[in-house]
N, C-alpha and C positions, 0 to 999 in steps of 0.2 A: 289647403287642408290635408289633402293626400300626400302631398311629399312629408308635413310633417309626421304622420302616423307611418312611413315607410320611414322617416331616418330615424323615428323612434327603435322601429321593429327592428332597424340595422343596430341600432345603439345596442339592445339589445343582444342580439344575437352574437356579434363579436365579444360583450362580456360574457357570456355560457362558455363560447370557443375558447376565451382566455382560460376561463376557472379550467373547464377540463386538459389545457395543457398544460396548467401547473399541478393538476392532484396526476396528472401522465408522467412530471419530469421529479415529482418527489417518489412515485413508487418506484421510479427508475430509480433514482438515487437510494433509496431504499436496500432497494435489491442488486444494485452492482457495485454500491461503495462495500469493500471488502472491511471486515474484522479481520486488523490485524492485531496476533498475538507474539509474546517473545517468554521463552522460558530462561532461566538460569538455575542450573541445581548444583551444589558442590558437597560430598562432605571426603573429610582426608581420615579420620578416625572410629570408626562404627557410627552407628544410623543416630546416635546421639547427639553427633556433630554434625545433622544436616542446616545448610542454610541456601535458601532458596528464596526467588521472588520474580514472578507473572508481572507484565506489564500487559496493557490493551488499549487499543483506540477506534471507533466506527465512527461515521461520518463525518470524518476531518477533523478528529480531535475533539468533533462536539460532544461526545461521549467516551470517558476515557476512564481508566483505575490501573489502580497498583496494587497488591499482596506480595510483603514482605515477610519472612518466616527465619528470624536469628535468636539464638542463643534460647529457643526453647519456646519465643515469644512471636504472637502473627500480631500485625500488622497489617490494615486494609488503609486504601485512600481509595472514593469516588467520586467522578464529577458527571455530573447530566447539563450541559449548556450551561448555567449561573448557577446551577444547587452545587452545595459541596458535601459530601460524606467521611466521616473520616473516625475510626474505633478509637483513637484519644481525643475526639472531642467530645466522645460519648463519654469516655472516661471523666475530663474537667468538667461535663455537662453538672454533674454532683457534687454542689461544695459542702464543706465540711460540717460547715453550721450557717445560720442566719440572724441575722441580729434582732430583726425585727420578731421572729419568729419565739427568739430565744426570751427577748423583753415579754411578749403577751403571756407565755408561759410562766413566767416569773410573775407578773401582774397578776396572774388565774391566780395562783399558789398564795400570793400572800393574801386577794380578797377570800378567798377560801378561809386562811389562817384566820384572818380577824372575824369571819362570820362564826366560826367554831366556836374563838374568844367568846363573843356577845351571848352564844347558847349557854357556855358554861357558867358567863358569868348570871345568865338569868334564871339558870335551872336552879339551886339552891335558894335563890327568894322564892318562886312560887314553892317549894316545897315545905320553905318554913310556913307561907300562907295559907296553903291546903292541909289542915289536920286530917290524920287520918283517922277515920270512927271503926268505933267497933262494931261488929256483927249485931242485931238486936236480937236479945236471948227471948224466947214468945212461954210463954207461960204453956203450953203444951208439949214442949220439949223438958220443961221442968219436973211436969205432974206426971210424965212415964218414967215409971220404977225400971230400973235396972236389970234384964232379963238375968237367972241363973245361968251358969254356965253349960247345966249339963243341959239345958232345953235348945241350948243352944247348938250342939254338938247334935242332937237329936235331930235336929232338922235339918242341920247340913248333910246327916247323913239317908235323910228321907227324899232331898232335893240328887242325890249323886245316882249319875246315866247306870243301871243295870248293866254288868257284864256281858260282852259280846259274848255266844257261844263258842267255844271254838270244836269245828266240826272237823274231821278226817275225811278229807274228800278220797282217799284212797280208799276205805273200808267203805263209803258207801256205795263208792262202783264195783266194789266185788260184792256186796249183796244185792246189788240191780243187774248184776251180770254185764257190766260197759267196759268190762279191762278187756283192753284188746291182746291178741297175743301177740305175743313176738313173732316175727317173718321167719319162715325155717329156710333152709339151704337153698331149695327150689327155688322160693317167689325171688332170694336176693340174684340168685342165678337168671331169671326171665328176667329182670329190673336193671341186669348190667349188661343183658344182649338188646335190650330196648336202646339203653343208652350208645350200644356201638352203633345202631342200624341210625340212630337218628343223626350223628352225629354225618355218617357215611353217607347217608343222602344231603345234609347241609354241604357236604363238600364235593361231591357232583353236583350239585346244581349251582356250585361258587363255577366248577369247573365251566361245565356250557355255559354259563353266564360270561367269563371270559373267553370262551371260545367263537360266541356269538360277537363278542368286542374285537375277537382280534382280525376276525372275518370282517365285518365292517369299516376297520382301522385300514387293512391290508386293500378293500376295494376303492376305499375314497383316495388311497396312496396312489395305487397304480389305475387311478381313472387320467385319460391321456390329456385330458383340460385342465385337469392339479398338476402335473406333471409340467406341461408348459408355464404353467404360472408359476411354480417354483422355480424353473430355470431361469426366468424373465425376472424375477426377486434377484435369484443370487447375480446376475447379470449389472443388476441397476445398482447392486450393494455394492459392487468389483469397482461400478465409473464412480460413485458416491467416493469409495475411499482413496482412488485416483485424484479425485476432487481435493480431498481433504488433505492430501500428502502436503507437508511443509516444506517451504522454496530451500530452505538452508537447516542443517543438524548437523551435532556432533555428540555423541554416545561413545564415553571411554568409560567402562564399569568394572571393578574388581572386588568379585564377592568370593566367600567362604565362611562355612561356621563352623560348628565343634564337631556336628554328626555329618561327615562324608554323604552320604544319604540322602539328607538333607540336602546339599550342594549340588546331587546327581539331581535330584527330583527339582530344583528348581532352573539346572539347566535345563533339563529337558521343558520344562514350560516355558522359558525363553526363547528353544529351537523351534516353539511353533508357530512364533511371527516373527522368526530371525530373516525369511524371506522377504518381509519387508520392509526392517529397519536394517537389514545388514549393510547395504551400500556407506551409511554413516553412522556405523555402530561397528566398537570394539570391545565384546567381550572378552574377561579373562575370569576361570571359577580357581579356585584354588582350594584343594581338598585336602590340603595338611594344617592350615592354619585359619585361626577365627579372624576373616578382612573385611572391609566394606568400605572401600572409595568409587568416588562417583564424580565426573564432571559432567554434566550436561550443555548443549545448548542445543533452543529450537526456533524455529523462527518462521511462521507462514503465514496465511490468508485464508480466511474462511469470507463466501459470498451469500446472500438468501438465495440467490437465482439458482445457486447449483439443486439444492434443494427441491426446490420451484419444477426444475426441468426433470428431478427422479418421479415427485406425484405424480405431474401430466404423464410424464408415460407410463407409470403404471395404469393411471385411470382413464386411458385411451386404450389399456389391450386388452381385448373380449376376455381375455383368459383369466385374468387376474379378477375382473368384475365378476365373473362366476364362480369363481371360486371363495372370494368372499362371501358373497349370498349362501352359497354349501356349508361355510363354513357357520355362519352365524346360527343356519338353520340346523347344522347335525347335532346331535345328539347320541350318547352313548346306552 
């Protein structure tokens, strides 16, 4: 009886150990099958003429899509394992018409017609069969003589509302004495130093209001535990984008528009991450003519683990965990 209830308990327990090293070897697989992506960008005649298309695939293909972008028009295809998605089949999803649809419609329409028919043809008999009577004239409408007109006139004008008075509210306040005077020079004079002084204190106390903000801005700055956990941020961002650099590029760009200016102002926002696409990137700006060709190509890896491994270390370092709580809790 005991060995059975012990090879039960073994049956058991190596089924648990199974289940947890497969839900161990899918988050594995989760997290170290990379997303690869591929870019393609081309245009040879201004931004009109780009045409461009994304390809992707995560866990071997089992999740995979396309966006293509020609002649003005996108293009999506997706697949998840056996589902398909795809923007023209959304499109054919909508036909033109339905027969069945179109039949009941026409069935409605014409039992409608013929019930109309049957009213019209029925409304003319019952009206020749219902005569219509006259009013019955009563003998007390007959025995009242016809009033004259002018008694008539007499009482309309005995029934009409009495004229509203109309009063001069001006002349009764100057014989109750309620006209107020006019303000002389002086009181508009007190009434526009009122208005500087209040004006002047609203904008000292705007002032220490922000000076008390900037003082508290400037202590939470240079407290040396935000300090450290800013540096430990930008740090984990530096290996983040390390992470994310793509295995293969090529960047040949040649821009220019009509205003010079223009062209300076957006090289200068290209030089400020030419540091790290220069390796395979060739600009050229060109400030005498309106250009815009573009070749791209890109090609890398993105992992969840990389990810994975920036959290944990931010929410393993003392510094960053307090400085969050500070942060949630300051208030200006």
């Amino acid at each position: 009886m005991l060995h059975i209830i012990f090879l039960i308990l073994k049956i058991i327990v190596f089924l648990v150990l199974g289940i947890i090293a497969l839900v161990l070897l899918l988050i594995a697989a989760i997290l170290l099958s990379p997303l690869v992506y591929r870019l393609d960008l081309s245009a040879e005649d201004g931004i009109e003429s780009i045409n461009g298309r994304v390809r992707f695939y995560w866990l071997m293909h089992l999740i995979a899509g396309e966006v293509v972008y020609r002649n003005g028009t996108l293009v999506w295809h997706f697949r998840a394992a056996w589902r398909k998605f795809s923007s023209e089949a959304e499109n054919d999803s909508v036909p033109p018409g339905n027969a069945e649809t179109d039949d009941a419609v026409i069935k409605d329409t014409t039992i409608h017609d013929e019930n109309t028919a049957v009213h019209e043809s029925v409304l003319p008999d019952l009206q020749e069969e219902i005569p219509i009577q006259p009013e019955p004239h009563t003998e007390e409408d007959s025995a009242v003589p016809d009033k004259p007109r002018d008694e008539i006139q007499d009482n309309k004008a005995h029934y009409k509302s009495p004229p509203k008075p109309q009063k001069n509210m001006r002349q009764e306040r100057k014989k109750a004495g309620q006209v107020n005077k006019a303000p002389n020079l002086y009181e508009r004079f007190v009434k526009f130093l009122d208005k500087i002084k209040y004006t002047f204190r609203k904008i000292c106390d705007k002032i220490r209001a922000l000076g008390k903000k900037k003082d508290r801005i400037s202590a939470f700055l240079k407290n040396e535990t935000h300090q450290n956990a800013f540096s430990r941020t930008v740090r984990e961002l530096k290996r983040l984008l390390t992470f994310l650099k793509p295995s293969k590029a090529s960047v040949d760009l040649e821009f220019g528009f009509s205003n010079p200016a223009l062209t300076g102002y957006t090289l200068a926002g290209i030089s400020m991450i030419y540091p790290v696409i220069g390796e395979f990137a060739q600009i050229n700006p060109d400030f005498e003519h309106k250009v815009f060709k573009c070749n791209c190509f890109v090609k890398g890896n993105i992992r969840l683990i990389y990810g994975l491994i920036i959290a944990l270390n931010m929410l393993l370092d003392k510094n960053v965990r307090i400085t969050y709580r500070h942060i949630r809790k300051f208030r200006l």
